[in-house]
N, C-alpha and C positions, 0 to 999 in steps of 0.2 A: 160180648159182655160176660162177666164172670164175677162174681160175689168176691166182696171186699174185705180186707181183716189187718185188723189193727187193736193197738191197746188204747185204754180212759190213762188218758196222763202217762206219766213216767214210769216205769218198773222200776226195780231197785238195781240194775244192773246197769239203769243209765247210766254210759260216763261223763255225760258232759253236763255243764252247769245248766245251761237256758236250754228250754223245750226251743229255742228258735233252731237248735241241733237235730233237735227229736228226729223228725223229716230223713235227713241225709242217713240218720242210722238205724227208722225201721227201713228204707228203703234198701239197703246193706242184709237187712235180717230175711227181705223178699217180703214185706208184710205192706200194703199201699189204702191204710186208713190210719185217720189221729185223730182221737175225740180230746180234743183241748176245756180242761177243767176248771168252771167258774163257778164251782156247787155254794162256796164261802162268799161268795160276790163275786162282780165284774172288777178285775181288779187290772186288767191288760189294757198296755198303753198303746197308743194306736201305730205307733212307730216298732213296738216291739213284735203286733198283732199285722201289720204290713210285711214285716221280717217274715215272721211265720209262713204268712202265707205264699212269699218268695220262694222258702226253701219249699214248701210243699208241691206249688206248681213245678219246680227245676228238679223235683224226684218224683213225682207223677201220687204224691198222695195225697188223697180225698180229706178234706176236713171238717170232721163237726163240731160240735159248742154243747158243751152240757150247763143248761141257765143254772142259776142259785138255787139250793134247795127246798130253802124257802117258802117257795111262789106255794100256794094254796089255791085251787081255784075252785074249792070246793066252798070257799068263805063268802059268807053272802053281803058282808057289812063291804060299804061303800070304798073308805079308807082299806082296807084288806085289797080291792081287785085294782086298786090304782097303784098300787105298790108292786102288785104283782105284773101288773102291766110294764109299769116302769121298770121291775127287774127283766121282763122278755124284751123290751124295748132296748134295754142297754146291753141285753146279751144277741139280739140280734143285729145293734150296730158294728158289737165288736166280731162279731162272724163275718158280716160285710165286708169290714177293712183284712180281713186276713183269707177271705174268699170262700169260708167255709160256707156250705151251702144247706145245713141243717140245724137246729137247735133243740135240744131234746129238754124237755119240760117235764116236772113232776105234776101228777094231776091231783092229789090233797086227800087231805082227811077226812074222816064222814064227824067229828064235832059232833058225837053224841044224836047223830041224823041219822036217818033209815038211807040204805043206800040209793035208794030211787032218791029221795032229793036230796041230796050230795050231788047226783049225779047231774040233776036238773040245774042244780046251782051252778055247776060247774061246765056245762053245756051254752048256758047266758054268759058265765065270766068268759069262755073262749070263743064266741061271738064277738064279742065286745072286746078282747086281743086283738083277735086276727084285724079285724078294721082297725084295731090304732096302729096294729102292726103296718097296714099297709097306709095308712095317712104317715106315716115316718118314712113312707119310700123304702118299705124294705118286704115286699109284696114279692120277691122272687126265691126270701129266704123259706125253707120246709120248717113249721114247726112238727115234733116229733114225739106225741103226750107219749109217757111211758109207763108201762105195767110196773105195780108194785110190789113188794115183796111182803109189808104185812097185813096182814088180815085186815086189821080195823084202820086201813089206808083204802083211800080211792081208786083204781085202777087194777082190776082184774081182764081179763081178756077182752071179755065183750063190752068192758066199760071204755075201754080204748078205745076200741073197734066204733063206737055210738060216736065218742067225740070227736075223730076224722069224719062222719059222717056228713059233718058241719062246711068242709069246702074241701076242695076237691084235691089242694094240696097240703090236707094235714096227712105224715105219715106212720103210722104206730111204731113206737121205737118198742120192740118185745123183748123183755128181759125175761128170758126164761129162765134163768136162775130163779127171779123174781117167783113166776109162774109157779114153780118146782116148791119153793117155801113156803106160799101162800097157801097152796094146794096137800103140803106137809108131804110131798115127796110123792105125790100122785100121778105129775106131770110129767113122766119118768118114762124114757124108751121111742119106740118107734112109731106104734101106734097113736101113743099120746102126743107124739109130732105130727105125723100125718091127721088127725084131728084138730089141733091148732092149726095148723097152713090151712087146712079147708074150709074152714071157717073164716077165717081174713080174704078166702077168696069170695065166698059169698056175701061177707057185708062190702068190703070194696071191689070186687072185682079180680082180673086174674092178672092185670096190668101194675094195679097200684099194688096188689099183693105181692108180685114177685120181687120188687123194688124197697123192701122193707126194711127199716133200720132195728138193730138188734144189740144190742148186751148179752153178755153170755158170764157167768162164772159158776162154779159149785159155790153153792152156798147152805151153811149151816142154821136150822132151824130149828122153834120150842114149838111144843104141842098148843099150847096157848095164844102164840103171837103169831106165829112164821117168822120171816126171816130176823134172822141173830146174828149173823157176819159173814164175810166173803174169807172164802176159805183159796189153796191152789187146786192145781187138777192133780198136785202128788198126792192129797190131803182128800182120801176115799170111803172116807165115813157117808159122806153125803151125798147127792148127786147135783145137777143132771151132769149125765154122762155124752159130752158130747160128737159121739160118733152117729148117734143114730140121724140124728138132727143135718148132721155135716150131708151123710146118708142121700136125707129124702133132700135138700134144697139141689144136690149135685141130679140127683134122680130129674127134678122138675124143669132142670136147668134154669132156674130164678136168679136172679141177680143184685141180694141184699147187702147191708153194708154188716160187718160182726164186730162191734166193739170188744175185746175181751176186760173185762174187770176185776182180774182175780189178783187177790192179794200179791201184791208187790210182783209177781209174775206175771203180771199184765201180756207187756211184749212176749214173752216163752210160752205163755199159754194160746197166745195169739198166730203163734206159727205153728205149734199142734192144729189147733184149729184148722188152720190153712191145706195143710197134710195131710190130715183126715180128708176131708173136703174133693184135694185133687186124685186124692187114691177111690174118692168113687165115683171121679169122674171118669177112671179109666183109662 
């Protein structure tokens, strides 16, 4: 087993029309992950979303689902977590049909809330997910709440880390770009990686840690908010720098999935990644 890397959707250099191509030409690039993008809604048809998942198995690449942006589950009103439901509901059918085995969630705003209950609220709403998730029969897909990028958003490290605490297959999808912007460029280097991983091993374990879904981009930050935009890896105003990171996962011999998400160089930033990676595995 060896850690996975792929791009969120299409780079700009895709040539072909339908992501049902995508598949056959990161496999070509050497890259064997597709985080498939439903951030605007579920908008994939099940016959296109079968296709996908055809070519990804017949090129040996892993698929995830990034659900609608949307989803809050920090919102406490009734109407708010049934909608939110309904959108992981319809993002984890469509994972189903195309065989993808993760779905990566946003975990919401704090709405003028102290962070402990935001967090509280949003600890009950993914309670009450995960069981509809599995009264839908779909009890084998990973949901994957994800760290966020600004400050007065839900989802800092350890806020992640609390909400997989909840069943035994939620997995933290860590955006460390996120991390890096929220943190205003703190989370930066080696140390401040090996700090992160060792902490994911202590609230999960060293099992479910090494198995971890990931985003990765440089991202550009304001002293006020955190993150402002995804920048490339040419684009070195900002960081994080992903060599250290590559570094220690190759050091621990872990086996996470790396979505890359950087501006329009998704796919290229995505086989640096990779590179990095195998040059320290030696």
């Amino acid at each position: 087993m060896s850690a996975k890397f792929g791009p969120a959707g299409n780079a700009e250099s895709f040539p072909y029309k339908s992501s049902v191509d995508a598949p056959r030409w990161l496999s070509e690039l050497g890259l064997d992950a597709y985080e498939y993008q439903c951030g605007k809604g579920v908008n994939v048809g099940e016959e296109t979303a079968r296709k996908l998942g055809a070519a990804a198995a017949a090129n040996s690449v892993a698929l995830s689902l990034h659900a609608p942006y949307f989803i809050n589950l920090a919102n406490p009103d009734p109407e708010s977590l049934k909608k939110t439901t309904g959108y992981i509901i319809a993002a984890c059918r469509a994972a189903d049909w195309m065989g993808a085995t993760r779905v990566v969630i946003h975990s919401g705003a704090l709405m003028k809330r102290t962070r402990r209950e935001a967090q509280d609220i949003a600890l009950n709403s993914l309670k009450e997910i995960v069981a509809a998730v599995d009264g839908e029969g779909f009890g084998h897909i990973t949901l994957c709440p994800e760290t966020m990028g600004k400050i007065n958003q839900l989802g800092d490290l350890d806020e992640v880390l609390e909400l997989c605490t909840l069943d035994e297959r939620l997995t933290p999808c860590i955006d460390f770009g996120h991390l890096y912007a929220r943190t205003l460029g703190e989370l930066e280097g080696h140390e401040a990686c090996v700090r992160m991983l060792d902490r994911v091993v202590e609230v999960l374990g060293e099992e479910r840690a090494s198995r971890f879904h990931s985003h990765f981009s440089k991202i550009q930050f304001t002293l006020g908010g955190g993150e402002k935009m995804h920048l490339t890896f040419d684009q070195d105003e900002f960081g994080p720098d992903p060599a250290p990171l590559m570094a220690e996962i190759a050091r621990r011999n872990w086996n996470p999935t790396f979505i890359c998400e950087s501006a329009g160089t998704q796919a290229e930033d995505a086989v640096t990644m990779k590179k990095l990676y195998q040059a320290a595995q030696g």
